[in-house]
C-alpha positions, 0 to 999 in steps of 0.5 A: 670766787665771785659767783660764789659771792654771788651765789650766797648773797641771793640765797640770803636775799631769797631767803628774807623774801621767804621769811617776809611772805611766810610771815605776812600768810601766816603769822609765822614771825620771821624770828622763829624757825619752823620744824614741821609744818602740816603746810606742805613744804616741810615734812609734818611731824606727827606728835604722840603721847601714848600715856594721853592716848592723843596725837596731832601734827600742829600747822606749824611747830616752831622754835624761837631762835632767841630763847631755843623754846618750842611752841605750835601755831594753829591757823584759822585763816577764815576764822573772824572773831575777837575771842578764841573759840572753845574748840580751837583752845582745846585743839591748841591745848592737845598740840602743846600737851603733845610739844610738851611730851616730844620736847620736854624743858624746850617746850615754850609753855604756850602755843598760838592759834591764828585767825584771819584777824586776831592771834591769840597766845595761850598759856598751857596751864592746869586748867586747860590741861584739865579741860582737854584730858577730859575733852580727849576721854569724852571724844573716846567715849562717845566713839564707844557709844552705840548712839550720839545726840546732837549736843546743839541746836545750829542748823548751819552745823547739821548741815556740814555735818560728815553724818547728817545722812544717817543722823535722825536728829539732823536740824538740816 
């Protein structure tokens, strides 16, 4: 019995050390339990709405274990500035409407993203529902185009850019 004993209690030590470093590398608090993490160690889940025509796998899907409610975590780690970017709220935003859909009344209301110096807590409200349906049908859109113009004037951007090669309006 007492290697047993012995057993259990490093597993519950092992257990607060990986709930320490989990939360201190990614901001993942040690009171939520994670689902599905694109993270590598548990299988990702890929969420789906096929009304919305959207699908995503969150960085970390998780639920509080003191309300039961379901959120995503988005991370940013080299991400520093002190207001959440436009892009990372829409992402963020399909991640819930997808949470939502998969989760139902569990879902939490809100999804987080994380940079490396900031987190930021985003409510799903109508506004930013309204915002990433209509994010989603331009994307869809402009896939159906037969020419995409260059939307900004940022040199850095043209050149990471996946189509600066045959782009005849590369700023790169």
């Amino acid at each position: 019995m007492t290697g047993v004993a012995g057993v259990l209690i490093a597993m519950g030590v092992l257990s607060v050390i990986a709930a320490w470093l989990l939360s201190r590398t990614t901001g993942v608090r040690s009171d939520v339990t994670v689902i599905a993490t694109d993270a590598g160690y548990l299988s990702p889940e890929t969420l789906k709405d096929p009304a919305l025509r959207i699908r995503g796998r969150p960085d970390y899907l998780v639920r509080d274990r003191s309300t039961g409610t379901v959120y995503p975590i988005e991370l940013k780690p080299t991400r520093d500035a002190a207001e959440l970017h436009e892009s990372d709220a829409l992402q963020l935003a399909a991640y819930m409407l997808l949470t939502e859909k998969r989760y139902g009344a569990a879902f939490a209301g809100y999804g987080v993203v994380r940079y490396r110096s900031a987190e930021f807590r985003v409510p799903l409200t109508a506004e930013l529902r309204r915002r990433c349906v209509a994010a989603a049908e331009a994307i869809r859109a402009a896939r159906r185009a037969t020419a995409i113009h260059r939307s900004h004037e940022v040199r850095a951007k043209c050149w990471a850019c996946g189509v600066r090669s045959v782009c005849d309006e590369s700023l790169a």
